[in-house]
C-alpha positions as CSV (number, residue, x, y, z in Angstrom):
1,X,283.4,-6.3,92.6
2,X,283.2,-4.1,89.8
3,X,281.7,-6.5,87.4
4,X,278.5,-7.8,89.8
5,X,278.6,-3.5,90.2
6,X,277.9,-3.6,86.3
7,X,275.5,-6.3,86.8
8,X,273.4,-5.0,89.4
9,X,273.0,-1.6,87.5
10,X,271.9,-3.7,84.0
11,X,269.3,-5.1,86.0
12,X,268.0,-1.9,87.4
13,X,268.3,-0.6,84.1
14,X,266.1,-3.7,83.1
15,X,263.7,-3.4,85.9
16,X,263.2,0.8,85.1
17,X,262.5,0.1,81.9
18,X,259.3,-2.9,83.0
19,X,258.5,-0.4,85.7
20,X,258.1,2.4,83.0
21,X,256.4,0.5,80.0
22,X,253.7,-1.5,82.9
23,X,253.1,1.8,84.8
24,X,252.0,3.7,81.5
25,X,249.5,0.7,80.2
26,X,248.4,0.8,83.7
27,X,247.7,4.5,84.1
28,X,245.9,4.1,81.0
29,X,244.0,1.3,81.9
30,X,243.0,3.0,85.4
31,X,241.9,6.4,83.6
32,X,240.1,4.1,81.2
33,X,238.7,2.0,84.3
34,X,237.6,5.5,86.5
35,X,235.7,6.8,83.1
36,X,233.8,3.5,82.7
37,X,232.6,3.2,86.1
38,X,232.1,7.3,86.2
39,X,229.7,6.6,83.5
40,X,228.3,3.5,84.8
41,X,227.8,5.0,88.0
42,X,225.7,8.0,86.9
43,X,224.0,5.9,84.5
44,X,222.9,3.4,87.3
45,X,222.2,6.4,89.8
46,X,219.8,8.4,87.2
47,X,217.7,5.3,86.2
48,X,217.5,4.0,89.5
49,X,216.1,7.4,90.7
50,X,214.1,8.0,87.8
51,X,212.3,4.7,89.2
52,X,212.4,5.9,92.8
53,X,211.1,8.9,91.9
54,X,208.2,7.3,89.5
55,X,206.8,5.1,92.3
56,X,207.2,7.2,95.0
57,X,204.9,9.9,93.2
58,X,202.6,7.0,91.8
59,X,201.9,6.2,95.6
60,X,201.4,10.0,96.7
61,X,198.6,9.9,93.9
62,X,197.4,6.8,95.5
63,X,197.2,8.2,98.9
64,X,195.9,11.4,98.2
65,X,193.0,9.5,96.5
66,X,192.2,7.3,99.9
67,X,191.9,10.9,101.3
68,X,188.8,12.9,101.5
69,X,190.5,16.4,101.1
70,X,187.1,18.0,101.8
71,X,187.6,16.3,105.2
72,X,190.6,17.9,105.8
73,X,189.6,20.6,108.2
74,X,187.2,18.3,110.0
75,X,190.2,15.7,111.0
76,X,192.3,18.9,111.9
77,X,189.3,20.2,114.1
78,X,188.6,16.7,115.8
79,X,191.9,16.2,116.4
80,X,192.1,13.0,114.6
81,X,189.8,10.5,117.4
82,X,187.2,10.1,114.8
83,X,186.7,7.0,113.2
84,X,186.3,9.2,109.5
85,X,190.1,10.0,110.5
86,X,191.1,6.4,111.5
87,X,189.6,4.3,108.4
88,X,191.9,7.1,106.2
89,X,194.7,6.7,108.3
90,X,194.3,2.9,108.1
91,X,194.1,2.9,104.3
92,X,197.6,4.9,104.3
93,X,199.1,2.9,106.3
94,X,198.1,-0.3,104.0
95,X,199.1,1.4,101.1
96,X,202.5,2.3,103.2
97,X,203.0,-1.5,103.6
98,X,202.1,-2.3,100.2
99,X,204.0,0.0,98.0
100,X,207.3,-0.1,100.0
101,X,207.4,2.8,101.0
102,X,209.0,3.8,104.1
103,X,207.0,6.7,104.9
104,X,203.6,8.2,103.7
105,X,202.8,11.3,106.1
106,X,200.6,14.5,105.7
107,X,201.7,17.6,107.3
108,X,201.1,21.4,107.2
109,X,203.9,24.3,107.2
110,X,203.7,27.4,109.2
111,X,203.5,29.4,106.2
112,X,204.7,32.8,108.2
113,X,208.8,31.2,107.5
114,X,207.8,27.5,106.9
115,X,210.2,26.8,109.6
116,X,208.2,24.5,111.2
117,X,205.6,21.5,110.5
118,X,202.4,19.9,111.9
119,X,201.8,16.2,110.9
120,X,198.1,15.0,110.0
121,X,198.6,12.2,108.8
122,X,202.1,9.8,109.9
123,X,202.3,6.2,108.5
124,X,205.4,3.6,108.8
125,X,206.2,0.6,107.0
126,X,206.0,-2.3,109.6
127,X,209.5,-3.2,108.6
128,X,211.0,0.1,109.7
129,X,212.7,0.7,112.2
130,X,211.4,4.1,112.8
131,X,208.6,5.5,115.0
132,X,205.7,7.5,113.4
133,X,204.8,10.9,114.0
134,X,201.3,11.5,116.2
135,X,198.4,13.9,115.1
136,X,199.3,17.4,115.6
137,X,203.3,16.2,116.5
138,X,205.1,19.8,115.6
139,X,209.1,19.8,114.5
140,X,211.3,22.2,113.1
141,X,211.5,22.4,109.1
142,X,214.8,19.6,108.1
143,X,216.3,22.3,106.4
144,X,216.4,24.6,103.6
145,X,216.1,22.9,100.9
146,X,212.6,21.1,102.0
147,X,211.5,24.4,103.3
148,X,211.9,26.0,100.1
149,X,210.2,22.9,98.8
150,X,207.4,23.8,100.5
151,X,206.5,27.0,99.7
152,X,206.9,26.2,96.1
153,X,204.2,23.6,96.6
154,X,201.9,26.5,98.8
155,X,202.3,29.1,96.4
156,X,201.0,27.1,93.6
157,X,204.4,27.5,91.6
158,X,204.9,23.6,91.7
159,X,202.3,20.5,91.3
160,X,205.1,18.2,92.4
161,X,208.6,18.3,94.3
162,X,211.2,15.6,94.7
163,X,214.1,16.0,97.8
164,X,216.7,13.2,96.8
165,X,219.3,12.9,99.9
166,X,222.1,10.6,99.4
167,X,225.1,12.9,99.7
168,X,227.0,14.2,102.5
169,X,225.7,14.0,106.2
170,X,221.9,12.8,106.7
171,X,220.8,11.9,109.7
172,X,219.2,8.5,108.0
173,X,220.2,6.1,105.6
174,X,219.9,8.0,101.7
175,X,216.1,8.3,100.9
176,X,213.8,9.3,98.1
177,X,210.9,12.0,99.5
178,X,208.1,12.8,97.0
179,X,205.5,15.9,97.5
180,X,202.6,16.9,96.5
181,X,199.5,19.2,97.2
182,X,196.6,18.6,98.8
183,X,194.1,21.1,97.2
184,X,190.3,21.9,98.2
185,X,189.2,24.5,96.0
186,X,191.7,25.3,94.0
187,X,194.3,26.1,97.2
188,X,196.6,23.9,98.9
189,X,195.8,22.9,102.7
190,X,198.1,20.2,103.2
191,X,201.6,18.2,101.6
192,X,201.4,15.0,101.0
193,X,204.7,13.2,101.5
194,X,205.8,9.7,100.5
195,X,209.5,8.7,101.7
196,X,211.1,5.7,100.3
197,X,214.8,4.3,101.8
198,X,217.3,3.6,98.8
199,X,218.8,1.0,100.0
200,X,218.1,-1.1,96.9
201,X,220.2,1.4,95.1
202,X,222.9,1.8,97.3
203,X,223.5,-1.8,97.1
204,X,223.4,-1.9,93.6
205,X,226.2,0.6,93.5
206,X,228.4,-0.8,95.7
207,X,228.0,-4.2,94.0
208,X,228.7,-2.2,90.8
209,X,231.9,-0.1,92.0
210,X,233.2,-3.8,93.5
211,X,232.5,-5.7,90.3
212,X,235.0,-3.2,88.6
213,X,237.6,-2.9,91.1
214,X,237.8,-6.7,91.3
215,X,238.2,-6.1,87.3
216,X,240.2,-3.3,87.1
217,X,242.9,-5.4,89.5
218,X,242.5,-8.4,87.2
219,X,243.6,-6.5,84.2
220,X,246.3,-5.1,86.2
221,X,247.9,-8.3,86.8
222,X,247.5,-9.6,83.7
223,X,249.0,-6.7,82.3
224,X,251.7,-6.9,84.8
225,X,252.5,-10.3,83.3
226,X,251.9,-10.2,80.0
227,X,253.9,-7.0,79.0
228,X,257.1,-8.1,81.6
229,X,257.0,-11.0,79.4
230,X,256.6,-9.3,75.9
231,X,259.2,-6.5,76.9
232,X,261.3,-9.3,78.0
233,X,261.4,-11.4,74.5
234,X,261.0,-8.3,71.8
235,X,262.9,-5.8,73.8
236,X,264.7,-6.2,76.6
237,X,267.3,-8.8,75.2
238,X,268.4,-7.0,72.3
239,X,268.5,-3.6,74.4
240,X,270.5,-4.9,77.0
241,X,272.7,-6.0,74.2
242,X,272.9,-2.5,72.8
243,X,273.3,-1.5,76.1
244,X,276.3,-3.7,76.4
245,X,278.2,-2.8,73.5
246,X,277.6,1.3,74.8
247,X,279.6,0.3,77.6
248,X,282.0,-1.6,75.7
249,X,282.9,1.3,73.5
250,X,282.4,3.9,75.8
251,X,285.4,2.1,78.0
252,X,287.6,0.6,74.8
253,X,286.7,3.4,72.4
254,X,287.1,0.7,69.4
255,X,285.4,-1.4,66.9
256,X,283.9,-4.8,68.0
257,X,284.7,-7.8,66.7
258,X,280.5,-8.4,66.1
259,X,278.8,-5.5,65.0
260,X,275.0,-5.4,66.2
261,X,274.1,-5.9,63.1
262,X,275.5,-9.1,63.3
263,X,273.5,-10.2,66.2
264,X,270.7,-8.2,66.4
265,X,268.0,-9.5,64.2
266,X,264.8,-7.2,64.4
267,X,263.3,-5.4,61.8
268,X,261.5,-2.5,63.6
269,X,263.3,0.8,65.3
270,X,265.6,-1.4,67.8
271,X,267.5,-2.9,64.1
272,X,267.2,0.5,62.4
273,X,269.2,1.9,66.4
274,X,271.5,-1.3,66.6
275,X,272.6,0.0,63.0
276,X,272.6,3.2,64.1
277,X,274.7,3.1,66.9
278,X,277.6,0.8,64.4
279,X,278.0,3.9,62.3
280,X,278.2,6.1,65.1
281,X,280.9,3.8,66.6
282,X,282.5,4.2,63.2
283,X,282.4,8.3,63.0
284,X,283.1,8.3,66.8
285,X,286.4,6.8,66.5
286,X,287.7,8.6,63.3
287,X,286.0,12.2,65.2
288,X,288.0,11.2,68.0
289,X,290.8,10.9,66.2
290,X,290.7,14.1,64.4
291,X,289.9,15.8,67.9
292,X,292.9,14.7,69.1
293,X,294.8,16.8,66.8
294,X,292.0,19.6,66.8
295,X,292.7,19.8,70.9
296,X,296.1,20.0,70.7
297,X,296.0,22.7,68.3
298,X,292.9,24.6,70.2
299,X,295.2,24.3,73.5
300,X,298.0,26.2,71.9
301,X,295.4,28.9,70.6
302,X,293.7,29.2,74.2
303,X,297.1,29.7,75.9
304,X,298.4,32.0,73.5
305,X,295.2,34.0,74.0
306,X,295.2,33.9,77.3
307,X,298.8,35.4,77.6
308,X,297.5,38.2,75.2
309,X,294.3,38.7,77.7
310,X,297.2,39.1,80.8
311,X,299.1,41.4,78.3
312,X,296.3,43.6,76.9
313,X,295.1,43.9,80.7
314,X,298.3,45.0,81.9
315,X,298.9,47.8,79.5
316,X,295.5,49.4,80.9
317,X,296.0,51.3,84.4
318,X,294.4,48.9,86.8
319,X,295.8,49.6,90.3
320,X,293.2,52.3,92.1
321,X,293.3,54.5,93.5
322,X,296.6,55.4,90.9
323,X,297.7,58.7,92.1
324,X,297.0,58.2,96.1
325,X,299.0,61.3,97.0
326,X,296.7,63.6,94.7
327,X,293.9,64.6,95.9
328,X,292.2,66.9,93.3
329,X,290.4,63.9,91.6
330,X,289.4,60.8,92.1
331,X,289.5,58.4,88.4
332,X,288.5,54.8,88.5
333,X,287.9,52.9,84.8
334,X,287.1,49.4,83.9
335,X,287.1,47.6,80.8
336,X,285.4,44.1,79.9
337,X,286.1,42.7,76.7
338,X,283.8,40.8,74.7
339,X,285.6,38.1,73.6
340,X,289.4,37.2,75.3
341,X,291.0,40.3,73.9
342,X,289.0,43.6,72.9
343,X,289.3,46.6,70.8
344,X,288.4,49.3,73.6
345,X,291.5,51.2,75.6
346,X,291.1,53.6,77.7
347,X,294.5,55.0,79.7
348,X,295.3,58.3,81.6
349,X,298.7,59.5,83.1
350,X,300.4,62.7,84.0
351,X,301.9,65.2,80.7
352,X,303.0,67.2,83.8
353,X,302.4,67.7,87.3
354,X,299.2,70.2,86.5
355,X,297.9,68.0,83.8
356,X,296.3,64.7,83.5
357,X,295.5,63.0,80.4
358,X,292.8,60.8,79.7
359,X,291.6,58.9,76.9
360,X,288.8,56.3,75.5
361,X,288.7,54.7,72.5
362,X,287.3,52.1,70.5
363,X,288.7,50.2,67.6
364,X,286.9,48.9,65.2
365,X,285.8,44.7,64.8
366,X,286.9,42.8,67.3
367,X,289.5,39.9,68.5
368,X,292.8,39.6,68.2
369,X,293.2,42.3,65.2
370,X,291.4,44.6,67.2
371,X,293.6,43.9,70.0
372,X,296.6,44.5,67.9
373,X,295.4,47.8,66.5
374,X,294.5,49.2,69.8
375,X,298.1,48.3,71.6
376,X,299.5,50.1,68.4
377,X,297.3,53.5,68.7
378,X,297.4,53.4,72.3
379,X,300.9,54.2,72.4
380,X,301.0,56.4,69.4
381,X,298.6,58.6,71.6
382,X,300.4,58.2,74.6
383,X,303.6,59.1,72.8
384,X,302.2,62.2,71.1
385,X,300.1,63.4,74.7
386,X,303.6,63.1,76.5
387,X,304.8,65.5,74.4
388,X,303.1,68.1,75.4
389,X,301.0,68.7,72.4
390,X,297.5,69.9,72.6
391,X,294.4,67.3,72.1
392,X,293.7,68.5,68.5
393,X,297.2,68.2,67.8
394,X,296.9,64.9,69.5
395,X,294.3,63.5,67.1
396,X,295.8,65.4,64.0
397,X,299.5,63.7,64.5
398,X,298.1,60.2,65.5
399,X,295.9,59.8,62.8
400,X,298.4,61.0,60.1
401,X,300.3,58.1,61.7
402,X,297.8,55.7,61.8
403,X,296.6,56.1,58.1
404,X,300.7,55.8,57.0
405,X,300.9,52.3,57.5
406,X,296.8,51.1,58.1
407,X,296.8,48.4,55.1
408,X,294.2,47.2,56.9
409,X,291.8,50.0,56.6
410,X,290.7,49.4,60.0
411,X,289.8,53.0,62.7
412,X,289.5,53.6,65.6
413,X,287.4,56.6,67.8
414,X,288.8,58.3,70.5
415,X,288.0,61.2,72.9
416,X,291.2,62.4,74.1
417,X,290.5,65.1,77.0
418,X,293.5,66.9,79.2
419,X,292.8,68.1,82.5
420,X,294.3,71.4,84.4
421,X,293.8,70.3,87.5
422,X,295.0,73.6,89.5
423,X,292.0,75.1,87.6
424,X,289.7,72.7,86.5
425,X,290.2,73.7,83.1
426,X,289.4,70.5,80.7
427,X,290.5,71.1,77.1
428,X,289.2,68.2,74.9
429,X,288.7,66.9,71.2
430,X,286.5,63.8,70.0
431,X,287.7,61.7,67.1
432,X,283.9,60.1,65.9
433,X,284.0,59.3,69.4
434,X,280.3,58.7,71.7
435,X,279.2,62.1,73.8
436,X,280.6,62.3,77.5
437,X,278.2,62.8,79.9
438,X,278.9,66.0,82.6
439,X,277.6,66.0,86.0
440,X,277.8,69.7,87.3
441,X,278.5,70.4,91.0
442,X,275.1,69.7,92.8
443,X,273.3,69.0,89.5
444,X,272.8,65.8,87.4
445,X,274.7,63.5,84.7
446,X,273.7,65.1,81.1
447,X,275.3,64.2,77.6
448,X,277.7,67.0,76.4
449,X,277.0,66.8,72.6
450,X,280.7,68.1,71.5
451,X,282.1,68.3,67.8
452,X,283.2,65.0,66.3
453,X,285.7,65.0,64.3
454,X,286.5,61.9,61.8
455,X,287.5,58.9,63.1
456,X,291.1,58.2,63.3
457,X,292.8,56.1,60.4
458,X,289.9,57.1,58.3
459,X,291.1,59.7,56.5
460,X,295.0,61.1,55.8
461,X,295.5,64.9,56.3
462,X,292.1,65.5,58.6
463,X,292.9,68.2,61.4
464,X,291.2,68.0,64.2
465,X,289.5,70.7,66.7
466,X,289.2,70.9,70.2
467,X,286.9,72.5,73.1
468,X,287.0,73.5,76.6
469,X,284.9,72.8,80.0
470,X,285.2,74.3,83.3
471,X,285.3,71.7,85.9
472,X,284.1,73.0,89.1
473,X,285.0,70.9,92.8
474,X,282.3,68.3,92.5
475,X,282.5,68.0,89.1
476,X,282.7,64.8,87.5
477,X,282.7,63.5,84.0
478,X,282.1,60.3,82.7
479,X,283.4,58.6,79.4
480,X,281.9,54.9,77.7
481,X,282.4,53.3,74.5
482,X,279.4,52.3,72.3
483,X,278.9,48.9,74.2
484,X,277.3,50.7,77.0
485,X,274.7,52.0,75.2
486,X,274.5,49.6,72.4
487,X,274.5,46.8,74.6
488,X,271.2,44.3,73.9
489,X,268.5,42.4,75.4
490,X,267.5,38.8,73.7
491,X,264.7,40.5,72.0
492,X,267.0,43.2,70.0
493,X,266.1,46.5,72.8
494,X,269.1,48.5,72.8
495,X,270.1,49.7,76.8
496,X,270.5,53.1,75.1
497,X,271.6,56.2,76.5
498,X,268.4,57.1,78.2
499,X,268.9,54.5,80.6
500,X,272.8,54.7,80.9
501,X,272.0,58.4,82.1
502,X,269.3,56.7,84.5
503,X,272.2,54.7,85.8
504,X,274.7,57.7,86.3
505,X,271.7,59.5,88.5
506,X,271.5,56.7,90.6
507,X,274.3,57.1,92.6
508,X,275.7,60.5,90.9
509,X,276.8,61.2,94.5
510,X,278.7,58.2,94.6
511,X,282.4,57.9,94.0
512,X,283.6,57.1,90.6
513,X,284.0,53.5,90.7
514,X,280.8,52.9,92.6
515,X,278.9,55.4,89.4
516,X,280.5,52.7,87.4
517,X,279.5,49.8,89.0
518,X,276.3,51.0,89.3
519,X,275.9,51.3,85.0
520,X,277.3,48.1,85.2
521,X,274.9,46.3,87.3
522,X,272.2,48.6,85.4
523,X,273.6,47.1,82.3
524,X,273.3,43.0,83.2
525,X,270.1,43.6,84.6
526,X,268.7,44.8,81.1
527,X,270.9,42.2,78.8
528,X,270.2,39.0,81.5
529,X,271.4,35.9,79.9
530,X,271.8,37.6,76.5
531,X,275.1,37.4,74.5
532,X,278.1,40.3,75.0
533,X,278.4,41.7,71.8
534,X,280.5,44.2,72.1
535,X,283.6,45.5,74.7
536,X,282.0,46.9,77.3
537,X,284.8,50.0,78.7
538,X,283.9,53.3,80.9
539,X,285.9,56.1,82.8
540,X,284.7,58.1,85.4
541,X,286.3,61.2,86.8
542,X,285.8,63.8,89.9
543,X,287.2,66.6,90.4
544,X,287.6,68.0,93.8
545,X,289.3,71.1,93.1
């Protein structure tokens, strides 16, 4: 079952590859086909017309000369019963026979709108099928285009006009209808019209349009044949070989015995793939080889990594609301790393039952090191904070720490702020750390531009200073790490903290985590598909008082 399965898919294989190879030379040859006959077709039309119109206006001139034009007003007044009026009449009407024309009629517009006409004169060729207009017979105008037609011809703006109607709806078969002026004295007193049927043309189209369909499906056959059996010879066979041996190794994932080299022949692109594809088979199963090892080796990485992701993740407070039973504040934080383990920390916790720590930090590079370093100063501060020490004391006694063993030369920044929560009393110092942003009972989110000191494990001996904000019930205060701000668009734009504070407005009523989420969403929707550079960690605070 499975091999006729394998089978039945070479030969659809086979067959999409005719179908593919056919349908382009057709499409070609149709485009090629539709421009021919588009030319032809106009081609034919124009000098076909050109003739039309050549001998319909050669026997306007004709008839207009077997007219006495001086006599014009005297057949109008006699009403066309004299025998002046018949012998002219009878002259057209030879003339109408002779030429082939269909119709040769004289009429006169009501020049107030030329909406209507009066025929004079009315002829018919005895092979027509139509009935001739009497002597004074009055109809409406056929349409615009004649009327205009007209006019031109009345106002002596045109000596000859041409109405060509073989397109769209007419009410007869396509025509020809030449017109010209009948003049006494220099102005017009009547339109001579000659109307000749194109059926001649018509014909001559369609014969035309036939001849090259019956061509056009000619070639397509042929071509039909002729390149199934050329694909066939020249390409199919040694594809389907190719095609044979890709299956082969992509099951066995070995040599072959007979490399296509060996049995494919041709000297064109299918020889340079069939070589190709041996040296790939080659490199393939030496790669895969290697890989094997390279996996193996990779899987222990990923799992160690992802224990140190579980680990980094658990050392940061993540169960919210953390203090349920106080309700002076409300803290939510969040940190995303930008590759499995980050740099940034943030952590608060109780010194005492009136204070409450909290701090943000960002280490500098990134990865595993940066991990490391930022489990190590994290619990330096944390130590130093639980012992009741002030936040510049804090700093000062961490980053004497720091720089004792920091062989590495690595840093980190830190804002490190302790809260009196029976007064709202916030006492904080900044270590090269970004500016927190303050939202002010009933106002907005603005950046508080505090004193930096120098980053931590930069410098031995630095002593750092501290500052104090009043935090009022409805306070809050929000704390980031440069990938907030930093973060970047794929054409370089920084989010920057114009926006972030845009973000914190948004929903500055909101609670803490929902200010947060609301930065974050704010944040994907300017970076889109664009790369995380950086970790990405905030902290949001309100105090209730």
């Amino acid at each position: 079952m499975l091999k006729f399965k394998n089978i039945f898919d070479r030969r659809k294989k086979k067959v999409s590859i005719i179908f593919k190879s056919v349908a382009g030379i057709i499409l070609l040859l149709t485009v090629f086909s539709l421009i021919v006959s588009i030319i032809g077709y106009n081609s034919f039309t124009d000098a076909l017309l050109s003739q039309y119109a050549d001998g319909a206006f050669r026997t306007a001139e004709t008839a207009a000369m077997e007219l006495d034009i001086n006599k014009m007003e005297e057949y109008v007044q006699s009403g066309g019963i004299t025998g002046k009026y018949q012998t002219a009449l009878d002259s057209m009407e030879r003339l109408c026979n002779s030429s082939g024309a269909t119709f040769i009629y004289v009429i006169r517009p009501d020049l107030t709108d030329y909406a209507h006409i009066t025929f004079l004169f009315s002829t018919i060729n005895e092979n027509s099928d139509y009935t001739r207009y009497e002597f004074g017979y009055v109809r409406e105008t056929t349409n615009d285009e004649y009327r205009e037609k007209y006019r031109m011809l009345y106002e002596g703006k045109s000596e000859r006009e041409l109405v060509i109607r073989d397109k769209g709806y007419i009410e007869t078969d396509a025509h020809i209808t030449a017109m010209i002026p009948l003049k006494n004295g220099g102005k017009t007193t009547a339109i001579l019209c000659v109307q000749r049927q194109m059926d001649i043309m018509v014909n001559v189209r369609n014969s035309y349009i036939n001849k090259i369909l019956f061509l056009m499906i000619g070639l397509v056959i042929f071509v039909i044949l002729g390149q199934t059996i050329y694909l066939h010879t020249v390409f199919l066979k040694p594809v389907r070989k190719i095609t044979e041996e890709s299956s082969r190794f992509a099951k066995e994932n070995t040599i072959p015995e007979n490399k296509l080299t060996k049995v494919i022949h041709n000297n064109d692109e299918i020889g340079i793939l069939a070589d190709s594809i041996d040296k790939m088979e080659e490199k393939i199963v030496k790669y895969v080889s290697d890989l094997t090892h390279i996996t193996a080796e990779r899987e222990r990485i990923n799992t160690e990594l992802s224990l140190a992701t579980r680990i980094q993740a658990s050392m940061l407070p993540n169960i919210f609301p953390p203090f349920p039973n106080r309700k002076e504040f409300d803290i939510y934080a969040s940190m995303t790393p930008a590759k499995e383990v980050g740099g940034d920390f943030y952590d608060f916790f109780f010194t005492d039952d009136d204070h409450l720590c909290m701090i943000i930090a960002d280490v500098s590079g990134k990865g595993v090191p940066a991990a490391l370093f930022m489990m190590a100063s994290k619990i330096i501060l944390a130590n130093y904070a639980k012992m009741g020490k002030t936040p510049a004391e804090i700093l000062t006694t961490a980053n004497a720490a720091i720089c004792a063993g920091n062989h590495e030369d690595m840093f980190v920044t830190v804002w490190l702020g302790i809260l009196e929560i029976s007064t709202g009393r916030l006492t904080a110092a900044n270590a090269g750390h970004e500016y927190p942003a303050i939202k002010k009972a009933g106002g907005n989110f603005e950046l508080f531009k505090d004193k930096h000191g120098f980053v931590i494990g930069g410098m031995a001996g630095l002593k750092y200073k501290e500052y104090t904000i009043d935090m009022k019930p409805g306070s809050k205060l929000f704390l980031y790490t440069d990938g907030v701000p930093e973060a970047t668009d794929s054409e370089n734009q920084l989010f920057g903290n114009e926006r972030m504070i845009a973000a914190l407005n948004e929903k500055s009523d909101g609670t803490p985590q929902k200010i947060l989420e609301t930065v974050r969403s704010s944040v994907d929707a300017f970076v889109k598909d664009a790369e995380q550079f950086d970790d990405l960690t905030m902290l949001c605070l309100e105090y209730k008082g």
